[in-house]
C-alpha positions as CSV (number, residue, x, y, z in Angstrom):
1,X,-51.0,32.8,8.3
2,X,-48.0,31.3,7.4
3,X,-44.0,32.6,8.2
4,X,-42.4,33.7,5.3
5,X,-38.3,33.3,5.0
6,X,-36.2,35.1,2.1
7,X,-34.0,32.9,1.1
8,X,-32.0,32.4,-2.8
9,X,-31.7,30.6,-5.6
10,X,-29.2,30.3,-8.8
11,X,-30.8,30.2,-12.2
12,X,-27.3,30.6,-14.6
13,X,-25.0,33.1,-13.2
14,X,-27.6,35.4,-11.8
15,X,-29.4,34.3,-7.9
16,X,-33.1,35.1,-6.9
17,X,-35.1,35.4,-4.3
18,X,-37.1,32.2,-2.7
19,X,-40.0,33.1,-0.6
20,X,-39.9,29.8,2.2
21,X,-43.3,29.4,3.7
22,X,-43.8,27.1,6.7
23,X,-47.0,26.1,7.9
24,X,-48.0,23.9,11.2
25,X,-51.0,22.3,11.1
26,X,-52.9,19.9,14.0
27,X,-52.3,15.8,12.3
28,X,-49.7,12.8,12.0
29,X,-46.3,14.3,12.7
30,X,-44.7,14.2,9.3
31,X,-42.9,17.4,6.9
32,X,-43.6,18.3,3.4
33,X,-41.1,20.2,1.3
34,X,-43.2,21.7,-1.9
35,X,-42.1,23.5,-5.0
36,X,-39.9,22.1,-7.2
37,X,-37.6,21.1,-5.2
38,X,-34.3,18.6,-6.4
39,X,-33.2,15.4,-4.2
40,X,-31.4,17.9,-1.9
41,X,-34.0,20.4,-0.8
42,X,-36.5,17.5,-0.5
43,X,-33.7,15.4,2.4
44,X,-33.9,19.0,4.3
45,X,-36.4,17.5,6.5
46,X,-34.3,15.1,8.1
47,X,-31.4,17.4,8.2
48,X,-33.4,20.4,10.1
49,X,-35.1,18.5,12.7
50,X,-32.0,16.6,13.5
51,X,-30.2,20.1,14.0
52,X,-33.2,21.5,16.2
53,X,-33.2,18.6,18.1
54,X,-29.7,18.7,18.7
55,X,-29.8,22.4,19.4
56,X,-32.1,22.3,22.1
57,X,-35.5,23.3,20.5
58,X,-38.2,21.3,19.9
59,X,-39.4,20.5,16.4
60,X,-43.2,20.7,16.1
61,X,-45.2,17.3,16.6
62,X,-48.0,18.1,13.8
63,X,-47.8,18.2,10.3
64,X,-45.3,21.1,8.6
65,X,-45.6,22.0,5.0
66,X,-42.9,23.7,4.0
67,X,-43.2,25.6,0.2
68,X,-40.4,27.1,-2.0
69,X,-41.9,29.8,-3.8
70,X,-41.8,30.5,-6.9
71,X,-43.5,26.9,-7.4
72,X,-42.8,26.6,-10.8
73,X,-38.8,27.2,-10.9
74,X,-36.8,24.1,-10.4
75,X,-34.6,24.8,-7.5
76,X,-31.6,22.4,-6.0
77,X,-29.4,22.8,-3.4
78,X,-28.9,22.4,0.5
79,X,-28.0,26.2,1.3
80,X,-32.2,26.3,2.2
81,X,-32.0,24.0,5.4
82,X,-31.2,27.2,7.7
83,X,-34.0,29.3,6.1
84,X,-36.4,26.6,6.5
85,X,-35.4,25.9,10.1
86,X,-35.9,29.0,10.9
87,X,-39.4,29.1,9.5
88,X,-40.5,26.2,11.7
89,X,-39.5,27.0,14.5
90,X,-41.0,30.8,14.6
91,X,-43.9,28.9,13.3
92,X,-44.5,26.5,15.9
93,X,-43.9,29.1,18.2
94,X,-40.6,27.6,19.6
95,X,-38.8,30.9,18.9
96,X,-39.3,34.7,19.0
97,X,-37.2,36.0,16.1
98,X,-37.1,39.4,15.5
99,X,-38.2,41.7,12.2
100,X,-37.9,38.2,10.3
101,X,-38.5,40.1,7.0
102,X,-35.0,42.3,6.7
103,X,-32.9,39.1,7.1
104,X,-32.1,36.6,4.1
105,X,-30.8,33.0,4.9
106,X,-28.2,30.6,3.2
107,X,-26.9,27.3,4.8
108,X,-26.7,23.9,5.3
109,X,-27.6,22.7,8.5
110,X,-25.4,19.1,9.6
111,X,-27.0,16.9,12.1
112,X,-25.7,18.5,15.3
113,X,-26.9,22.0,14.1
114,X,-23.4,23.3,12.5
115,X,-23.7,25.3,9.7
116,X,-22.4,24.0,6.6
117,X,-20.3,26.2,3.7
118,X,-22.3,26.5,0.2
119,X,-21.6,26.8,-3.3
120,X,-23.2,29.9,-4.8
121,X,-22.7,32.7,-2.1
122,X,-21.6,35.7,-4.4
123,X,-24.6,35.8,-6.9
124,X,-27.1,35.1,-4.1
125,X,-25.4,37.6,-2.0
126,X,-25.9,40.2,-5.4
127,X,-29.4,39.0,-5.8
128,X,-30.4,39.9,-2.0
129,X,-28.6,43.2,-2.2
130,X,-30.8,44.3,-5.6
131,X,-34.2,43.0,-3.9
132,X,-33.1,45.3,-0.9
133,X,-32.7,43.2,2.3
134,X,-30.4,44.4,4.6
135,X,-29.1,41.5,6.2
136,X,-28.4,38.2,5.4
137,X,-27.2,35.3,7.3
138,X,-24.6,32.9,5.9
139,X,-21.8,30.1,7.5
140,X,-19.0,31.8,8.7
141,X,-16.6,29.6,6.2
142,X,-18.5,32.0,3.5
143,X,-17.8,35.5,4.7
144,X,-14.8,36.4,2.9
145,X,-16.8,35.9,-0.3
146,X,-20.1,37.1,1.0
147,X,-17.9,40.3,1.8
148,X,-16.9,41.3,-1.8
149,X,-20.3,42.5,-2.0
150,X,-20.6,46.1,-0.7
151,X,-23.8,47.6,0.2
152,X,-25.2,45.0,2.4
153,X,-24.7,43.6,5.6
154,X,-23.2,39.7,6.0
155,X,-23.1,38.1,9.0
156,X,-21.5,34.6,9.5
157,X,-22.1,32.1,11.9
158,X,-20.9,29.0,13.0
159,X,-24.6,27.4,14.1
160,X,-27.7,27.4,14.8
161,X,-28.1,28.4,18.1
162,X,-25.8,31.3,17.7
163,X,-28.4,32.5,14.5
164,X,-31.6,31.9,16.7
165,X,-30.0,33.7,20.4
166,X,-28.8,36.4,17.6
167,X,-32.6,37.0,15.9
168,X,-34.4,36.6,19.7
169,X,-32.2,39.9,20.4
170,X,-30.5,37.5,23.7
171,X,-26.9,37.9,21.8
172,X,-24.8,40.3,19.9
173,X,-23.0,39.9,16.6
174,X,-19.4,38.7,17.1
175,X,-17.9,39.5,14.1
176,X,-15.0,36.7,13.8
177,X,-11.9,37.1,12.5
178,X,-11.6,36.6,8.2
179,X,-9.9,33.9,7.0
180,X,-9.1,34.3,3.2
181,X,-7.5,32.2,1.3
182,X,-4.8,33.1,-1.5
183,X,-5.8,33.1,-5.1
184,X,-4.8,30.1,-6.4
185,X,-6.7,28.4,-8.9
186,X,-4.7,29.4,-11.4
187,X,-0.7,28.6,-11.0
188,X,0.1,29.7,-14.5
189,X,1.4,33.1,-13.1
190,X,4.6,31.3,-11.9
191,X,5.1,30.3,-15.1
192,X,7.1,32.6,-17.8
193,X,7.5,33.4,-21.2
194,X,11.1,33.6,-20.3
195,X,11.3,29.5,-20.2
196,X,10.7,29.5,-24.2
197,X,13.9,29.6,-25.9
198,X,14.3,29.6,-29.8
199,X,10.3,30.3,-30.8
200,X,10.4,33.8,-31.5
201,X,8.1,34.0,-34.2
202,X,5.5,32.0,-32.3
203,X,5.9,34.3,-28.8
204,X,5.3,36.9,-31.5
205,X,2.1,35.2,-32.6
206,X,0.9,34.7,-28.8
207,X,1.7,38.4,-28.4
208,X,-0.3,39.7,-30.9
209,X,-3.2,37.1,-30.5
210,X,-3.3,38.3,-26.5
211,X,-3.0,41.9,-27.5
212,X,-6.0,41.9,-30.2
213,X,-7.9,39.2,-28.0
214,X,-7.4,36.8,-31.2
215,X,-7.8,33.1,-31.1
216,X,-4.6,31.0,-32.3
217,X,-3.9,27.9,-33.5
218,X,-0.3,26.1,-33.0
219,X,0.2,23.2,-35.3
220,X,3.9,21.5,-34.9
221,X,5.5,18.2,-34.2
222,X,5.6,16.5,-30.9
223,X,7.8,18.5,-28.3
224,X,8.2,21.2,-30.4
225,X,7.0,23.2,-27.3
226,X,2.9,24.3,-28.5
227,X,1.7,23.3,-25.0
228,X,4.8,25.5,-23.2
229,X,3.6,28.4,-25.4
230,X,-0.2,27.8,-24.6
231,X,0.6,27.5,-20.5
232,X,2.2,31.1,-20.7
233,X,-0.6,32.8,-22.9
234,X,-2.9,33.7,-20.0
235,X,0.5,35.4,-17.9
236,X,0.5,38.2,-20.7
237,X,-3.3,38.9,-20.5
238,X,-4.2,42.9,-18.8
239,X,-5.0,42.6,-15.0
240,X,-8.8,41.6,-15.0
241,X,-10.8,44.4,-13.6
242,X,-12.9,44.4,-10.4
243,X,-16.1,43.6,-13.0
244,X,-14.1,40.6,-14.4
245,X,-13.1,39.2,-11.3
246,X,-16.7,39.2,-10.1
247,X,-17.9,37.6,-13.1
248,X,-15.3,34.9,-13.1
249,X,-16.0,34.2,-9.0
250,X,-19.4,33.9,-9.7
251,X,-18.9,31.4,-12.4
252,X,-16.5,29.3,-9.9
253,X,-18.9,29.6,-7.1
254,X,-21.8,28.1,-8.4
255,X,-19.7,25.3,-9.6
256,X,-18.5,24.8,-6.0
257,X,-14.5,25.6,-7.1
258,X,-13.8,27.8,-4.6
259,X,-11.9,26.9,-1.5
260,X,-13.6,27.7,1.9
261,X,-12.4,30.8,2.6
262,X,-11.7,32.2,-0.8
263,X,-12.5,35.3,-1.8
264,X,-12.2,37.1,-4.9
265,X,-10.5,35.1,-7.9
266,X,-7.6,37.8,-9.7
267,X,-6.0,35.7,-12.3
268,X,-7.1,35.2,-15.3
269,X,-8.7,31.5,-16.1
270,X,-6.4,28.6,-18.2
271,X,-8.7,26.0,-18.7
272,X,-7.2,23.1,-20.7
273,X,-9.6,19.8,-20.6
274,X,-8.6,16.6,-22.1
275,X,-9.7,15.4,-25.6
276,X,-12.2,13.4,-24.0
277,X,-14.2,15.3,-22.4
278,X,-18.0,15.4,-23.4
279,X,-19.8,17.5,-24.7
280,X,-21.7,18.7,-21.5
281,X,-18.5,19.1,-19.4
282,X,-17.2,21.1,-22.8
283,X,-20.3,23.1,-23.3
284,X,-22.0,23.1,-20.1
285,X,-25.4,21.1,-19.0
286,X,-26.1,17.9,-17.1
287,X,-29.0,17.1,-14.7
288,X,-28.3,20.7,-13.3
289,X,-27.1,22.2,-16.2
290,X,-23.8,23.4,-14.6
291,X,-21.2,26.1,-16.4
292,X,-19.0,23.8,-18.9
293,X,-15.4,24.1,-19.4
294,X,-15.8,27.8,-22.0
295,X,-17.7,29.0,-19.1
296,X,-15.2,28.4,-16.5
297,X,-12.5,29.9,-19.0
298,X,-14.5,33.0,-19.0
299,X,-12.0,35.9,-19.2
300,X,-9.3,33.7,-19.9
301,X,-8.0,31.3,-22.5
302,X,-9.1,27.5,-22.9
303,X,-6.5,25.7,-24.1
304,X,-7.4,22.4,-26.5
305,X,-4.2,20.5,-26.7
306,X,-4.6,17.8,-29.7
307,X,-7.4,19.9,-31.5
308,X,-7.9,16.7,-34.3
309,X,-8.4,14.4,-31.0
310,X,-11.6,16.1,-30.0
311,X,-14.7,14.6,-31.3
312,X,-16.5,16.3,-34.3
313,X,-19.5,16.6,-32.4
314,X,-17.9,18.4,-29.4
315,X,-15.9,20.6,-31.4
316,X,-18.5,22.1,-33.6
317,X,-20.5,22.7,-30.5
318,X,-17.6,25.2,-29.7
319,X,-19.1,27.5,-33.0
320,X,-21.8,29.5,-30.8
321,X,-19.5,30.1,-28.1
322,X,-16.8,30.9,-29.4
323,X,-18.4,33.8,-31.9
324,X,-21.0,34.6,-29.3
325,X,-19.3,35.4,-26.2
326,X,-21.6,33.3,-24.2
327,X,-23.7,29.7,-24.2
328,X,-27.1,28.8,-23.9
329,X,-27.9,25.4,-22.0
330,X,-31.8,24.1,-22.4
331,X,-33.3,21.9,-20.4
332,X,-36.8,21.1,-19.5
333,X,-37.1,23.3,-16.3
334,X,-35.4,26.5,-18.7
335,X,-32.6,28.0,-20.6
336,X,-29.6,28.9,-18.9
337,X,-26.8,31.3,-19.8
338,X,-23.6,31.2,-18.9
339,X,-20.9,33.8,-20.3
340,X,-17.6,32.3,-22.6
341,X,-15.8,35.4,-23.1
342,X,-12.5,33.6,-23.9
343,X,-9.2,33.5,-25.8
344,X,-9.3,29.9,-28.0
345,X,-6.0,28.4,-28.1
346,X,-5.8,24.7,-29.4
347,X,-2.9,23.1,-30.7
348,X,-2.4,19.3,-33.0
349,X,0.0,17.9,-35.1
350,X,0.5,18.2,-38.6
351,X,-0.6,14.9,-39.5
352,X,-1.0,11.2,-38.2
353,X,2.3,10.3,-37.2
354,X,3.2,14.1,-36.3
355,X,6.7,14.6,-38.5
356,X,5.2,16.3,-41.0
357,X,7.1,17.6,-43.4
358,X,10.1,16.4,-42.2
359,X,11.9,13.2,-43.8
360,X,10.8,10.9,-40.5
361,X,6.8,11.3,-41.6
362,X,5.4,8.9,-43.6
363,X,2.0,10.1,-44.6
364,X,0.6,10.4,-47.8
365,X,-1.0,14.1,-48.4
366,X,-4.4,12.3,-48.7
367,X,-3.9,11.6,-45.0
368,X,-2.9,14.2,-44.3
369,X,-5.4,16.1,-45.4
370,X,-8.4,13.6,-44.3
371,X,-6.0,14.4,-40.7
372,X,-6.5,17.9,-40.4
373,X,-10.0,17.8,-42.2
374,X,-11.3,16.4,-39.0
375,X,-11.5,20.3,-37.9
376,X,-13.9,21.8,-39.4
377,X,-14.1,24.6,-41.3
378,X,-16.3,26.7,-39.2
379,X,-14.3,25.8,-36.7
380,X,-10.8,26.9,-38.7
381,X,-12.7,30.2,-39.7
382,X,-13.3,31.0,-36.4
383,X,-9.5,30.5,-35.7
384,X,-7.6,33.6,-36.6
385,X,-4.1,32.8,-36.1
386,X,-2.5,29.5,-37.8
387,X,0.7,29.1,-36.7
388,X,3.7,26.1,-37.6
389,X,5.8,25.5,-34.7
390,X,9.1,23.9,-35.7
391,X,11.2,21.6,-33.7
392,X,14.4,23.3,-31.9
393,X,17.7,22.1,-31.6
394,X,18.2,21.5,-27.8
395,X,21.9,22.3,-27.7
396,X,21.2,25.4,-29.8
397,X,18.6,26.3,-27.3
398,X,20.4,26.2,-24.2
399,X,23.1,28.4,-25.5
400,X,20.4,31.1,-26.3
401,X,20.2,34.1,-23.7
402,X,17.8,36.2,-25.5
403,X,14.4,35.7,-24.2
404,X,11.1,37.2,-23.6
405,X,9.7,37.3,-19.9
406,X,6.0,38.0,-19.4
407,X,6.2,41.3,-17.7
408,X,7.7,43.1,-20.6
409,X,5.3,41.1,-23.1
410,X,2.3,42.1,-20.8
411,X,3.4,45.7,-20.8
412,X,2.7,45.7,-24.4
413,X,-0.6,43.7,-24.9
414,X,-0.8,46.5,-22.1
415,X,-0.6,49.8,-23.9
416,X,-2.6,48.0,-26.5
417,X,-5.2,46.8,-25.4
418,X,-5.6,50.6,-23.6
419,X,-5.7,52.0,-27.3
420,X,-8.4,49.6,-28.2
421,X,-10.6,50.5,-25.5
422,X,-10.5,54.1,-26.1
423,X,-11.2,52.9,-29.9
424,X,-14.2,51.2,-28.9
425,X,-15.2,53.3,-26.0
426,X,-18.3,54.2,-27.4
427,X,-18.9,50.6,-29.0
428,X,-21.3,48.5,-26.9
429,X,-19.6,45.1,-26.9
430,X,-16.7,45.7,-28.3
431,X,-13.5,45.8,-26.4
432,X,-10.9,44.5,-28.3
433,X,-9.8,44.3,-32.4
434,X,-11.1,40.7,-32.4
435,X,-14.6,41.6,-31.8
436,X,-14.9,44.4,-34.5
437,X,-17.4,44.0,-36.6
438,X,-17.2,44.7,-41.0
439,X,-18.4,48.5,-40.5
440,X,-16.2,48.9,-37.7
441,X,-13.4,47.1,-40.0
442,X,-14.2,49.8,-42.8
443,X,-13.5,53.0,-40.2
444,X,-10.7,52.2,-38.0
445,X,-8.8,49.7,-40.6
446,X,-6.7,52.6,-43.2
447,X,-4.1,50.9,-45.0
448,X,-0.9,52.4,-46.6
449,X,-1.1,51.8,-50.2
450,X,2.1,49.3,-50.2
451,X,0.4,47.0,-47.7
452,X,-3.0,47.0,-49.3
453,X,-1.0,46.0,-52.3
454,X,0.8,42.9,-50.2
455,X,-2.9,41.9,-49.4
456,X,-4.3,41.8,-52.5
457,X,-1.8,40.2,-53.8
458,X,-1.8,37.1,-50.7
459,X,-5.5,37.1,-51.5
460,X,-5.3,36.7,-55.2
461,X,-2.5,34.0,-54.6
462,X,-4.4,31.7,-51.8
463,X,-7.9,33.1,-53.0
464,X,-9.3,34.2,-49.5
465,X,-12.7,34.8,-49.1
466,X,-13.7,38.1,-47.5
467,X,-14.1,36.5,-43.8
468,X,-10.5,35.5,-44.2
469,X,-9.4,39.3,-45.5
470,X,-11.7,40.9,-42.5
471,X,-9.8,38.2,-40.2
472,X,-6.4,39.6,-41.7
473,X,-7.5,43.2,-41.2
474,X,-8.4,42.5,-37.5
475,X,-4.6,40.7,-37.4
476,X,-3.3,44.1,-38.6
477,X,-5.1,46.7,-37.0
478,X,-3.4,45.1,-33.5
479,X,0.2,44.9,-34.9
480,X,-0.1,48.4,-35.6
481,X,-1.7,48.8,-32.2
482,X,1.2,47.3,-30.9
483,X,3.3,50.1,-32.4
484,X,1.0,52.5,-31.4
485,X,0.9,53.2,-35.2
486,X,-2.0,55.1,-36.8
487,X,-2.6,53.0,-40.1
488,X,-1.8,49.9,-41.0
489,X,1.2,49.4,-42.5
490,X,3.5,47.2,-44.7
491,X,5.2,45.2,-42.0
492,X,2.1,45.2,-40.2
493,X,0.4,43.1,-43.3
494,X,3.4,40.8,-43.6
495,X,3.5,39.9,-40.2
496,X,-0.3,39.1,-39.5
497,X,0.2,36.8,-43.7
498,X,3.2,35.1,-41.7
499,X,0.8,34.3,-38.9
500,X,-1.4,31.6,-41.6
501,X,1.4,29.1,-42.0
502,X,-1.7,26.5,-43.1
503,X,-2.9,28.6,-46.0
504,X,0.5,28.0,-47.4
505,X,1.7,24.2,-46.2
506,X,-1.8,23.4,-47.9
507,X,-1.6,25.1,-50.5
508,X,1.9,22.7,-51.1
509,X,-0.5,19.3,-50.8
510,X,-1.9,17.5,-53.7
511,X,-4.5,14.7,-53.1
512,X,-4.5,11.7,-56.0
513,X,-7.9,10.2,-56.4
């Protein structure tokens, strides 16, 4: 009868268990590794018989077949090699581990037997801890994230000798002192909101697009300060919650972006990748169809500086995402699912040369418009907030000492986002004004009559459609959060039809055929 291992395996965010059977068997000396295995599970055999070896044990002279089961999931990754080690030796006999089947292994064995820190810790930790093993076995660089998981026992080690003397009963546990490392993926909280001087109405956009959860779109000259704005957003979010910052670890741990050491990521996620990136590092996917760039901003904001930049191709591949709150990557061996629960920021020029509409552009409005119409318009619909940022006078500037800092902008996305969630408490999926859907629209939207009169009249002027209107009513129902108001009223509608400077700058253009 063959030994049977636990070990784990990642399939999207979520780990499962891997049932590693080893087998000795009289013939030529020689391993197999069986069932599905990438490049990486199938050079394990080299790797564990070096570390035995080296160790001091003696790796079986017959034939080994080794089998990862389930046989028909693709698996990948070097976090088996300790498992399998294991395996083989109580196989062959070399070893007399103890109650084999409460313990679950993860590690990468190195030549001289060392254990090796892995990517994907947390969610294989969680997946262990629902199938109800006790124990499991990891690198000691891993326990600090291993130990946000309560409920089940971690222990870290630095080899394997010290895992085999541990399971034969011949040594105790050692718990070793934790080394955690500071949360700092995410430097954005040293920035401030504070630093922006002379862009009032556009900090009052950003306000109300973090305190609705509302995606924004900055459109201004160069160095008019769009990207300053954009850097600051994600220092006004609400403190994730224990559930977020789980979510968002597991998403950085499977992509191997934690330090050793780390433990639980607390800020939120500003993701801002460059105009070229592709569409699998955008959207996720590759050979191992890893978490893409709206994944890794998951609970955050991604930022897309130079929106018009992008390729079309990349950009409407943003449309599921960005409405679904998650993203679907297929590949031959399965779908995977990653969450992209994000704020969209993106910011571009106004046109080719970028002065537009001041007397140093020298576009025509045709170009204009061919400029901006390389965003689509699923893509613009999806975009509530359309904001002109002007230049500001630098001299001007520095003499300004009003300002906003984060803390007291925080405090009131704060108190408003709190309002929301008792709004929606009994709303599955809904947590904030941005997700609302039309019949929740119809019962928590009530407008004054003097600002369902301003709508109407906007509408009838720029003739939106009734996405646009249900947009707008979103818009308003958080400014009057953000007053703790009860209906929506007049100011509230004239500040969320200030917020779609495009409707009107368009509205300006004329295109001769």
């Amino acid at each position: 009868m063959a030994t049977v291992v636990k070990s784990f395996a990642i399939q999207g965010v979520d780990g499962y268990t891997v049932d590693i059977e080893s087998k000795v068997r009289d013939g030529q000396p020689m391993i197999s590794i069986i069932g599905m295995g990438d490049v990486a599970v199938k050079e394990a055999g080299d790797r564990i018989q070096s570390a035995i070896d080296e160790s001091g044990y003696v790796f079986p002279k017959k034939r080994v077949i080794i089998s990862l089961a389930p046989g028909d999931k693709k698996k990948r990754g070097s976090h088996f090699d300790l498992a399998m080690a294991i395996g083989v030796l109580q196989e062959g006999e070399n070893i007399a581990a103890k109650e084999l089947n409460q313990y679950g292994f993860i590690g990468e064995l190195s030549l001289d037997g060392s254990l090796r820190a892995c990517c994907g810790i947390l969610p294989m930790i969680l997946a262990a801890k629902k199938n109800g093993i006790k124990k499991v076995i990891i690198p000691q660089a891993n326990i600090g994230e291993a130990k946000l998981v309560h409920g089940i026992e971690t222990l870290g080690f630095t080899d394997l000798t010290e895992v085999i003397r541990y399971l034969e009963g011949k040594q105790a546990f050692l718990e070793k002192p934790e080394i955690i490392a500071e949360d700092s993926l995410f430097a954005e909280r040293t920035l401030d909101f504070s630093d922006v001087k002379g862009q009032e109405d556009v900090i009052e956009a950003a306000l109300l697009a973090a305190a609705g959860g509302h995606n924004m779109l900055m459109i201004g000259e160069p160095g008019c300060g769009k990207t300053m704005i954009a850097q600051r957003i994600s220092t006004i979010l609400p403190e994730m919650s224990e559930e977020e910052c789980l979510e968002v670890t597991k998403i950085y741990s499977i992509s191997g972006l934690l330090s050793n050491g780390h433990s639980l990521v607390k800020n939120r996620p500003f993701r801002a990748p460059h105009h070229n990136a592709s569409l699998n590092a955008l959207i996720g996917g590759g050979v191992n169809a890893m978490p893409g760039e709206v994944s890794l901003a998951h609970n955050g904001v991604l930022f897309l500086d130079e929106l018009a930049e992008f390729s079309r191709k990349t950009l409407d591949a943003l449309r599921q995402p960005v409405e679904d709150k998650k993203v679907s990557v297929a590949r031959v061996n399965g779908e995977h699912t990653y969450p992209a629960n994000f704020m969209f920021v993106t910011a571009m020029n106004p046109c080719p040369c970028g002065y537009y509409p001041s007397s140093k552009c020298r576009c025509t409005d045709y170009e204009i418009i061919k400029y901006r119409g390389k965003i689509s318009g699923p893509i613009m619909d999806r975009i509530d907030i359309q904001k002109e940022v002007h230049p500001v006078n630098f001299f001007e500037m520095e003499n300004k000492t009003m300002s906003y800092s984060s803390l007291e902008l925080r405090k009131r996305v704060e108190a408003a986002r709190k309002i929301q969630q008792e709004r929606y408490s009994l709303e599955e999926g809904i947590n904030c004004n941005a997700q609302m859907t039309t019949s929740l629209i119809k019962k928590y939207c009530e407008m004054e009559a003097d600002s369902l009169d301003l709508l109407k009249e906007t509408s009838e002027k720029y003739g939106y459609s009734a996405r646009v209107i249900h947009k707008l009513l979103r818009l308003a129902r958080t400014s009057a959060d953000l007053d703790g108001a009860e209906k929506i009223r007049f100011q509230d509608t004239k500040k969320v039809i200030s917020c779609r400077d495009l409707d009107e700058s368009n509205s300006k253009m004329m295109v001769v055929k």
